[in-house]
C-alpha positions in Angstrom: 0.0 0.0 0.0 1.6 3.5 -0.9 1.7 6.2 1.4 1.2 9.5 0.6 3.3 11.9 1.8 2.0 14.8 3.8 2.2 18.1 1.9 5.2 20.8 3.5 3.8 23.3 5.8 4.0 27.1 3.7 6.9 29.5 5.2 7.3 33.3 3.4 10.5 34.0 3.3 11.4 37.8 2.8 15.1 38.1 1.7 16.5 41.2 2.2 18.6 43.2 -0.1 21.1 44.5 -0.2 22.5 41.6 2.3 25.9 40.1 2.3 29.2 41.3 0.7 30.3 45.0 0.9 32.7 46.4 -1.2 35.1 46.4 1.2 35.4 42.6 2.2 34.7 41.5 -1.4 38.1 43.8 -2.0 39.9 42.3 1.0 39.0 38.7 -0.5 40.1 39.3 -3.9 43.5 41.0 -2.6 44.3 37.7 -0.4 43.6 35.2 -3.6 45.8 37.3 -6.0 48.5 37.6 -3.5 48.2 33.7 -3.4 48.0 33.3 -7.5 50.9 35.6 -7.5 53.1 35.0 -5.3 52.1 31.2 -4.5 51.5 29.7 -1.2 51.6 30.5 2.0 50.5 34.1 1.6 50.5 35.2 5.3 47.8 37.2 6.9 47.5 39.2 10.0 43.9 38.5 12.1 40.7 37.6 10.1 40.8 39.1 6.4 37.2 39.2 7.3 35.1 38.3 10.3 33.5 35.1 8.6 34.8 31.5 9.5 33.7 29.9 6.3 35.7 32.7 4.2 38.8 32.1 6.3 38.8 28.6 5.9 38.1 28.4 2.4 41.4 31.0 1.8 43.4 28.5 4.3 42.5 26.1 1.7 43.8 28.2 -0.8 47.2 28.6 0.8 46.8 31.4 3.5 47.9 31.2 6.5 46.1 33.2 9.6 48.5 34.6 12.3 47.9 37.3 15.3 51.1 39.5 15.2 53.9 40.0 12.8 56.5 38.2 14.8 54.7 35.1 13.6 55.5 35.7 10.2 58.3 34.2 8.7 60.7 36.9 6.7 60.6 36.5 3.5 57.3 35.6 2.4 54.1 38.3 1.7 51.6 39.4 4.3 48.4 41.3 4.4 47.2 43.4 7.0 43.2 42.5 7.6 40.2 44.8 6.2 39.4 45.8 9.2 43.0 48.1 9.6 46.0 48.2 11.7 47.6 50.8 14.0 50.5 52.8 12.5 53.1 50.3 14.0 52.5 47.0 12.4 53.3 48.3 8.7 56.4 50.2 10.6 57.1 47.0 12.2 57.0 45.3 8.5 59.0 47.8 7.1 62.0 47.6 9.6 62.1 43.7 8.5 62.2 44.3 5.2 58.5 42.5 4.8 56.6 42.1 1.3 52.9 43.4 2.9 49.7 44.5 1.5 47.3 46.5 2.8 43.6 45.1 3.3 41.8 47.9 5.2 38.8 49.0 3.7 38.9 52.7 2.1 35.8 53.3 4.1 37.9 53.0 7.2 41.2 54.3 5.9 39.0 57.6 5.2 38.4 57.6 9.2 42.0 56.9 9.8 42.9 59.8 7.8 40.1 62.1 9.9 41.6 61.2 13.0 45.3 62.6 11.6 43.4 65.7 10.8 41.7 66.1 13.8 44.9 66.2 15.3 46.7 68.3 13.7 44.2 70.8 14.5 45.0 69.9 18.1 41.5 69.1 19.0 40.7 65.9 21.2 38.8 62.7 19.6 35.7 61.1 20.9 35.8 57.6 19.3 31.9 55.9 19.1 33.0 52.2 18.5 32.9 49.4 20.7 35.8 48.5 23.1 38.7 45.7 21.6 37.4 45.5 18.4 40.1 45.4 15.3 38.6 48.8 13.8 39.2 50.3 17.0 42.0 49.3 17.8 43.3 50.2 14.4 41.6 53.8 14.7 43.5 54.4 17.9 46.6 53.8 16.7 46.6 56.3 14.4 47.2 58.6 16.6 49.2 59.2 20.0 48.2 58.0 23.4 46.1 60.7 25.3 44.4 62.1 22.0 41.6 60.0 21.7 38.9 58.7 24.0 36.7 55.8 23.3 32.9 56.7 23.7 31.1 52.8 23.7 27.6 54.2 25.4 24.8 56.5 25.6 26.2 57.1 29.3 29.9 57.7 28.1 28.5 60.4 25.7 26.5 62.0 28.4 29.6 61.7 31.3 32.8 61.9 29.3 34.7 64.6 29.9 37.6 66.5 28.1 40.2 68.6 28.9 39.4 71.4 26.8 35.6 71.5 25.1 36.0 73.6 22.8 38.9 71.9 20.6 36.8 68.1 20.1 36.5 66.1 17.4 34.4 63.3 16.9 34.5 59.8 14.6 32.7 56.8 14.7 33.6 53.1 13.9 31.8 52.3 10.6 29.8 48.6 11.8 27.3 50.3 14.0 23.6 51.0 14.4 23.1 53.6 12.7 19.8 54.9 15.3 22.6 54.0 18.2 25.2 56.2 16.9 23.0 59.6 15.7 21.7 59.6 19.3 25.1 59.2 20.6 26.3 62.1 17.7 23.8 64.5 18.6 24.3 64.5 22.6 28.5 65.1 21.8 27.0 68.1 19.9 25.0 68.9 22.9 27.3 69.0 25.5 30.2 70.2 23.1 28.7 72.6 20.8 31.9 73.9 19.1 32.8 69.7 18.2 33.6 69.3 14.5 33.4 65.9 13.1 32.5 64.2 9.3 29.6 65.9 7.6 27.6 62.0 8.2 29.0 59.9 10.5 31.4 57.4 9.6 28.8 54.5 9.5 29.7 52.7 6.0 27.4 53.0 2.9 27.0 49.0 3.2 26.1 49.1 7.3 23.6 52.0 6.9 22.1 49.9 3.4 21.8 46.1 5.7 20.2 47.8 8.6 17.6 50.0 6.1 16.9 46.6 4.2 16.2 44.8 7.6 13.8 47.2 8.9 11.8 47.1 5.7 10.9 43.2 6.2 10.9 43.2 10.0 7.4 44.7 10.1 6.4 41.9 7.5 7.9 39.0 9.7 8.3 37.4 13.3 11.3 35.6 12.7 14.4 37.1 11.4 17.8 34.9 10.7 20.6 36.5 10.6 23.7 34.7 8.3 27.0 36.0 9.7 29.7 35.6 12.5 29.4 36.5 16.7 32.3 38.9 16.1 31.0 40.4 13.3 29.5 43.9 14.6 27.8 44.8 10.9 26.2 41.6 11.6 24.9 41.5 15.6 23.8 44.9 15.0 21.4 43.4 12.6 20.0 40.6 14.9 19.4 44.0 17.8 18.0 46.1 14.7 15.3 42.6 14.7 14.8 42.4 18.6 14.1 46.4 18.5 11.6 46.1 16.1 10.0 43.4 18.0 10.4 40.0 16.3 12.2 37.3 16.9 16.1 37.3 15.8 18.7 35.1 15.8 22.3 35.1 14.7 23.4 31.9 12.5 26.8 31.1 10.9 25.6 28.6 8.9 22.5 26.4 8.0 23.3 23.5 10.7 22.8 25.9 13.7 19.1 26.8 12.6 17.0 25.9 15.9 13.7 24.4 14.0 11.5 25.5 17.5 11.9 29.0 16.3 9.7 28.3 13.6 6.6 27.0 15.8 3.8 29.5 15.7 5.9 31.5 12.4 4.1 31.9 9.3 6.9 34.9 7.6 10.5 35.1 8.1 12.9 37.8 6.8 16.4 36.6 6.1 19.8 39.0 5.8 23.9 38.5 6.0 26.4 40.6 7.5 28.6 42.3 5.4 31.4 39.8 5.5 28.8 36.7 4.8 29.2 35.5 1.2 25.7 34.7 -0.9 26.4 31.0 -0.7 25.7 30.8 3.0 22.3 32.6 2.3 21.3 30.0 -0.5 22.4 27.2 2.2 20.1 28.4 4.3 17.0 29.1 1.9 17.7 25.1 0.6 17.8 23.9 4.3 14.4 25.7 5.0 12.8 24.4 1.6 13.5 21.0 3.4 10.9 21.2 5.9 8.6 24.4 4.7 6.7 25.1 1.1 8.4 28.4 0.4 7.5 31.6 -0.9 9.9 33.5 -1.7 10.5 37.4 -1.7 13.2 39.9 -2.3 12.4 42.9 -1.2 15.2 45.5 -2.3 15.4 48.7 -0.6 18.6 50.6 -2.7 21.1 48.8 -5.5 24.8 49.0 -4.4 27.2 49.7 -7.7 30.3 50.9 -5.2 33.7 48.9 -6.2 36.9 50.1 -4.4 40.7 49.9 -6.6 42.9 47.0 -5.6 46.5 47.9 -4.6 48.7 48.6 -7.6 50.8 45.7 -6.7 48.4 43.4 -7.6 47.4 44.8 -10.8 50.4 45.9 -12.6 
């Protein structure tokens, strides 16, 4: 006797977009596999290219090796400094050892390094919004000397911190944040420190700004939204707390396999993004996973097109 198999429960799914790779990381990617191409293996690199384990691990396959400081590179062979940016030491450090390096860093946050310099030089103190230990930060502040720069993580740092001289202060921002966070954050600085001088937006990338826009635009069509990226990404946890503001259920996943199937009891429409550093293939892994269980219907729902490519360094190119 045949038996008929019971028809798939129906699940919308509401994909935002833009979602996944920036610019910045797709750059820091390609810079890592041409080193390797050209230079052949191992191509050395200093922290996480990205802040994806399934990127990292597909490069080690290609040849890279992953190393925390410089003295664990071997002289003689190339390294690359991370997309997230260094402090002015560790490409003075390479120098001195006569090191074949390549820079990673984003442009977005090589344009906030250069800020800081200026703010500087126009003697005026920084207030830092970023979040304490995190590569970007620690990159941003050592740009600049000891004592010139102050990191403001919270709404209660920006309302206590205090500076030497108030009216000579600067402010910049790390560029994975919430963007609602940060303006509050911006505009009490300006309150207390009227005569501050910063960048004419904050420093929030184009890509952050564009995930967190796309998420809001499904989360008021969904109770469940998954969220493809790493725990130490910041572009991407600041996506799960954009879903738990808005009231729905959100959960950080790095892959398909850590999908908790109770989250789905009671949920009719789900919204799905990646962090910035999570490629497309992770998000297809996840929509085949779900088709497993649910009758799908799929939406995009597209909130701006992204078109922005950054230059790859010279030595890769010529």
């Amino acid at each position: 006797m045949s038996v008929t198999a019971l028809p798939l429960p129906s699940l919308k799914v509401l994909v935002a977009a833009p979602r996944g790779f920036c610019a910045g990381v797709d750059r820091a990617i390609t810079i890592v596999e041409l080193a390797i191409e050209r230079f052949g293996a191992p191509v050395y690199v200093r922290h996480e290219i990205v802040h994806n384990k399934f990127v990292v691990d597909s490069l080690r396959a290609k040849g890279a090796v992953f190393v925390e400081e410089l003295d664990q590179v071997p002289d003689g062979v190339p390294v690359i400094f991370s997309a997230h940016g260094v402090p002015k030491s560790i490409p003075a450090e390479a120098t001195a050892r006569g090191l074949n390096f390549l820079d990673a860093t984003c442009p977005l946050v090589s344009k906030v390094h250069r800020q800081a310099e200026r703010l500087v030089q126009q003697e005026r103190h920084i207030l830092f919004i970023g979040h304490d230990g995190h590569p970007e930060v620690i990159g941003t502040f050592g740009q600049v000397e000891r004592g010139q720069i102050t990191l403001v993580e919270t709404m209660e740092d920006a309302r206590t911190i205090m500076v030497a001289d108030p009216t000579r202060v600067g402010f910049l921002t790390q560029t994975t944040l919430s963007v609602d966070d940060t303006a509050e954050m911006v505009e009490e600085l300006k309150r207390r420190f009227p005569l501050i001088v910063g960048p004419k937006g904050e420093d929030i990338c184009y890509a952050t700004s564009n995930r967190q826009a796309a998420v809001k635009a499904i989360t008021e069509h969904c109770e469940l939204l998954l969220v493809i990226g790493a725990p130490n990404s910041s572009n991407s946890q600041r996506l799960r707390e954009l879903g738990q503001r808005e009231g729905i259920k959100a959960f950080l996943v790095q892959r398909a396999a850590e999908i908790d199937w109770d989250w789905f009891e009671g949920i009719s429409t789900v919204g799905i993004t990646a962090g910035a550093s999570a490629p497309e293939l992770l998000v297809q892994e996840v929509l085949a996973l779900l088709a497993t269980r649910f009758e799908l219907a799929k939406e995009e729902v597209t909130t701006t097109i992204e078109d922005v490519v950054f230059k790859l360094p010279r030595a890769l190119t010529n």
